[in-house]
C-alpha positions, 0 to 999 in steps of 0.5 A, a space after each residue: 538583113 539578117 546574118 547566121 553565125 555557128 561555132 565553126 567561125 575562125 576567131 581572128 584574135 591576136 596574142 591569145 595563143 601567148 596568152 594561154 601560156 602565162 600565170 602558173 605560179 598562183 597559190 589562191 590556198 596560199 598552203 605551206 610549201 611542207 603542205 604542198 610538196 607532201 608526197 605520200 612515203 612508199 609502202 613499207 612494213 610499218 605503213 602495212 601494220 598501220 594499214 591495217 589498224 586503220 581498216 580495223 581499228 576496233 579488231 585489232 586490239 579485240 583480238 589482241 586481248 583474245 589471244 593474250 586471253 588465250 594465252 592466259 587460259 592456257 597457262 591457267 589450265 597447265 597450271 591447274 591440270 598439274 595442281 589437280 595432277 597433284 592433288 590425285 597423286 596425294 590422294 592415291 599416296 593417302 588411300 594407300 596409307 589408309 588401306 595399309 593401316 586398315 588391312 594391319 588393323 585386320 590383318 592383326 586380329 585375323 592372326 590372333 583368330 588363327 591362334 585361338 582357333 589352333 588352340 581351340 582345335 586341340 582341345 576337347 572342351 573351351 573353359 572360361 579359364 582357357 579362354 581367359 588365358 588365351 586372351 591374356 597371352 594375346 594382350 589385346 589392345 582394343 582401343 586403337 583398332 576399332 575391334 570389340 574384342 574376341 569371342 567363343 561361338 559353339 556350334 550346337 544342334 538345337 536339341 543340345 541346347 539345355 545341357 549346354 546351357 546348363 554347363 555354362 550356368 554351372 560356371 556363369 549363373 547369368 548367362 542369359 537365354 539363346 535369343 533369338 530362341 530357337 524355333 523347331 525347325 532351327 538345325 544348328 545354334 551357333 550362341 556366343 559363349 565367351 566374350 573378352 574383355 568383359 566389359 558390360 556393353 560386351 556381356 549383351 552379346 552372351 547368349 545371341 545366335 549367330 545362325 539367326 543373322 543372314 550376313 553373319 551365317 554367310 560369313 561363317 558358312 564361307 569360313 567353313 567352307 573355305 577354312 579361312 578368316 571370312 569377314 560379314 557384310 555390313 552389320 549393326 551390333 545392337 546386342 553388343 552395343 547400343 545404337 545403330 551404328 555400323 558394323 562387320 565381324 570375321 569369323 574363323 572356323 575351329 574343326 575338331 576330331 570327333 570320331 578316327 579319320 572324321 573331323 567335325 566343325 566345334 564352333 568360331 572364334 570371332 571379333 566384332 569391329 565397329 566401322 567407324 572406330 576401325 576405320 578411324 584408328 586407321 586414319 589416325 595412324 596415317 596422320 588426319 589430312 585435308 581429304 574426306 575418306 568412305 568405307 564401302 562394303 563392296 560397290 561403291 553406292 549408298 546401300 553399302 556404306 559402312 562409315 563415312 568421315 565426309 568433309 564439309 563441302 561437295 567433294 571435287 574429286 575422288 580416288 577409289 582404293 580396294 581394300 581386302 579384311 578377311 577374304 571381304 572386298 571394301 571399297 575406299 574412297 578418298 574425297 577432295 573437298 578443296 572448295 578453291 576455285 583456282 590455286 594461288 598461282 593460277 590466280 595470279 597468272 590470270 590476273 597479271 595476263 588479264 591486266 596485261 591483255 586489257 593493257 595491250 589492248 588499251 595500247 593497241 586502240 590508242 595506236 589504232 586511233 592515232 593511226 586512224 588520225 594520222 590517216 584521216 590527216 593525210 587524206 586531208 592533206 592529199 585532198 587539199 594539195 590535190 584542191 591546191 593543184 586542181 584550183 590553181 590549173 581551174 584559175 589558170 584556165 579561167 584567167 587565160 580565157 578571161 585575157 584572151 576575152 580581154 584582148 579579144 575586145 581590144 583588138 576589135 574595139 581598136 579596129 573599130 574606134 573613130 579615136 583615142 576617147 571613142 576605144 576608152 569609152 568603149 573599152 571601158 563599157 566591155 571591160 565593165 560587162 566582164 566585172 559584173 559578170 565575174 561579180 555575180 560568179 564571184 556571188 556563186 562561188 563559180 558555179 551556176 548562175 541563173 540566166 535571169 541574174 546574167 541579164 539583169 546584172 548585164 542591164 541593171 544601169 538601163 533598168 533603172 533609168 528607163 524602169 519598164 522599158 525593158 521586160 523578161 520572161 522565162 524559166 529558171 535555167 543555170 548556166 555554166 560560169 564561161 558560158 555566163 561570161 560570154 552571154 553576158 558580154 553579149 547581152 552588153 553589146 545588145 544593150 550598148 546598141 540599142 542603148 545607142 541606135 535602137 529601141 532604148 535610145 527614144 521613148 516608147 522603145 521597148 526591148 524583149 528578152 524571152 527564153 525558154 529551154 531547148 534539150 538534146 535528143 538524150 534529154 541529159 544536156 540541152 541549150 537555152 533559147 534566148 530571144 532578143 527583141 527590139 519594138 518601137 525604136 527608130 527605123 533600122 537602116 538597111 544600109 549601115 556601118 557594121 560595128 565592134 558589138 556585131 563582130 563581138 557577136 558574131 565571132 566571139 560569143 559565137 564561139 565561145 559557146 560553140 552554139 549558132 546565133 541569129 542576128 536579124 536588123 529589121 527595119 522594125 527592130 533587132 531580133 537577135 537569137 542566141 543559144 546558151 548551153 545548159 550543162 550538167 554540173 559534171 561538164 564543168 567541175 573542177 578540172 582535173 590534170 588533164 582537164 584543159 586539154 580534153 575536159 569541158 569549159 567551165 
């Protein structure tokens, strides 16, 4: 006798339908009802900044501090751009104090060399007695302009050289020899003369040619040429003073009428000035400052420096000044040696604005902290209120299948019962299968439980009473919890009937239960191939009473897991053959809001 049931079976059940409907006021997470109506708060702007500080919580306050930063440098820059702009306007304002004081300082002494050279013009001869009242009449005052004093300088051929040497000994017996002495090819001598004031270190120029210098016969040959005060290059006055210390002269002309209508060069009335004393009376006159001041005779470069009052450190910036003494260009130069790197203002700023940009940043990461935290507890709260919700729709659904199985059993064991005890005895058993089950799912948090473990869980009572009567024998599979649920009632009923009428209830019965994994052509999802065989027990009836487990199986467990099952009574023993299906674990996860209309069974 052998019967064949598929999935397409109806399930003549009564009050599952209301069934479906109860229990949907279950908290198993027992949440507080803040906790359970939270609803995530519209978009606002606040919420975006806070978007925001969550997806970037290190760049936020980085740039934060960047443009603070920026800021700052910024004002630092101002700051100094008109610090610096300030410090250029004192500069110019002083190398103009100083070329005034020096073309003075020039200007002075060119006026009393046009004097002399007026005065000289009209004589026939210069006496030392003219020349000592010439200068007492100019009063010179020597020692705040740099200036060596003023001189006489005849312009003599070579071959009137001893009678001018012997006039001027008739007056001066120590007038020195012409130096350097002139050589046969020496045209014109141009010795000094006289020398006021007359102090010992100016009588070493009596007697020196100027003609033997290049920069001072350039000097006086443009004064002749032009008629005017004309200023040497750079010189050193080692006749006049002792040293090496730099120098320059200016020279004016003196043309006298020699013949009717024909004028002819006499000689030059000259000062000498020390560069250094020249240019420090003129600093002195301006008032000494914090800058660093160089002379250059010309272009600005070492070659041409005359003298230079540097200042101690690398100068930082520099203001060049044209100054003309005598027709001679001289380059001034003003240095900056402010060795401070900031100005005290901008110090200040740059600190306030670092400290507040770092303060600001400090705030902007502890905002971004909270806000990320907050987040992270919002999100943990949506998850858990969405938990809440899917395990209390999972729960419902479980408990609805749960009560329908139940009423399901019911109703058949009623149909089937002979009386009061024989419903409560068997209902008990079948109520007791469905506990052990739902033990072994509680065990497996409701996941999936190995084949194996349904079974023996199902057979734990019969294994220990009749120990090796009863083998197993198959792969590791797992199945999905409802799909336990309903195998394993269907194994109690197996087990219930052979325990009564087959192979459990004599000795030397046996039962064996195989199965082995069946997959679908896709290979992704499959069944498991149980096989239920009874051997040694009594003679199987061909003619019998078919009983609540038959119908149990038959309609219920057929159903439930929507695979056919194979029940054979052979006189020999009962096969039976079901197939559980193996899902994977996405088929049955946690249902989500509309998983119970549409979603698989778990």
């Amino acid at each position: 006798m052998r019967y064949q049931f598929g999935s397409g079976c109806d399930l003549s059940v009564p009050l599952c339908t209301a069934a479906r409907t109860g229990l949907h006021a279950i908290d198993p997470l027992n949440l507080s009802p803040e906790l359970v109506s939270a609803v995530p708060p519209p978009p606002t702007s606040s919420g975006r900044a806070r978007r925001w500080l969550v997806l970037y919580p290190r760049a936020i306050p980085l740039v934060i501090f960047l443009a603070l930063a920026a800021i700052t440098a910024l004002s630092v820059f101002a700051i100094e751009s008109n610090a610096r702009a300030r410090e250029r306007a004192l500069m110019r304002e002083y190398a103009q104090g100083v070329a005034a004081a020096l073309d003075r300082s020039g200007s002075g002494f060119t006026s009393y060399l046009r004097a002399g050279a007026a005065l000289f013009s009209s004589l026939e001869d210069v006496s030392p007695e003219t020349f000592d009242n010439f200068v007492r009449a100019l009063k010179l005052n020597t020692e705040y302009s740099g200036a060596e004093g003023i001189g006489w300088i005849p312009v003599l051929e070579a071959r009137d050289l001893p009678a001018f040497l012997a006039q001027t000994r008739a007056n001066e017996p120590a007038y020195p020899d012409i130096f350097p002495a002139p050589t046969s090819r020496t045209g014109r001598v141009a010795p000094v003369a006289m020398f006021a004031p007359a102090a010992p270190h100016n009588r070493r120029a009596l007697g020196y040619d100027m003609y033997s210098d290049p920069a001072r016969a350039a000097a006086m040959a443009e004064a002749e040429l032009t008629l005017r005060p004309a200023a040497s290059g750079r010189i050193v006055l080692v006749q006049e003073t002792s040293g090496t210390a730099p120098a320059f002269a200016i020279y004016m002309p003196v043309f006298r009428m020699n013949t009717p209508g024909e004028r002819g060069l006499a000689g030059f009335v000259y000062t000498p000035f020390r560069a250094r004393e020249f240019l420090d009376a003129a600093i002195d006159r301006q008032g000494q400052g914090r800058f660093g001041v160089r002379l250059y005779d010309g272009e600005v470069s070492t070659g041409h420096l005359l003298v230079a009052q540097s200042i101690s450190d690398a100068a930082k910036e520099t203001v060049e000044q044209e100054v003309t003494i005598a027709d001679r260009k001289l380059m001034l130069v003003i240095e900056s040696g402010n060795a401070q790197v900031l100005s005290p203002l901008s110090m200040v700023t740059l600190i306030f604005g670092l400290a507040l940009a770092s303060l600001l940043m400090l705030l902007a990461r502890l905002l971004t902290q909270q806000a990320f935290e907050d987040q992270a507890r919002l999100a943990f709260f949506e998850e858990q209120h969405s938990i809440r919700n899917s395990l209390t729709r999972e729960l419902n659904h479980r408990v609805k299948n749960t009560l329908a199985n139940v009423l399901s059993i019911l109703s058949l064991t009623r149909r089937r019962a002979s009386g009061l005890d024989d419903f409560a005895d068997s209902l008990e058993g079948r109520i007791r299968a469905l506990s052990a089950t739902h033990d072994l799912l509680t065990v497996t948090d409701w996941g999936t439980t190995p084949i194996r473990a349904v079974i023996e869980a199902e057979l734990q009572h019969f294994r220990s009473a009749l120990d090796d009567t009863i083998l197993l024998d198959g792969p590791e599979l797992e199945l999905a919890p409802n799909d336990a649920l309903s195998f394993g009632l269907a194994v109690h009923e197996l087990a219930t009937n052979a325990a009564k009428y087959g192979a459990l209830s004599v000795p030397g019965g046996q039962v064996t239960i195989r199965w082995q994994r069946g997959d679908d052509q896709g290979g992704e999802t499959g069944w498991a191939e149980v096989e239920w065989q009874e051997t040694g027990g009594p003679p199987v009836a061909t003619e019998r009473r078919r009983g609540f487990g038959t119908e149990l199986i038959e309609k219920v467990v057929a159903h439930e897991l929507r695979q056919p099952v194979t029940l054979d009574f052979a006189t020999t023993g009962v096969r039976c053959v079901l197939r559980v299906p193996v899902r994977r674990p996405a088929d049955f996860r946690i249902r989500e809001k509309d998983g119970e209309r549409g979603g698989p069974k778990g």
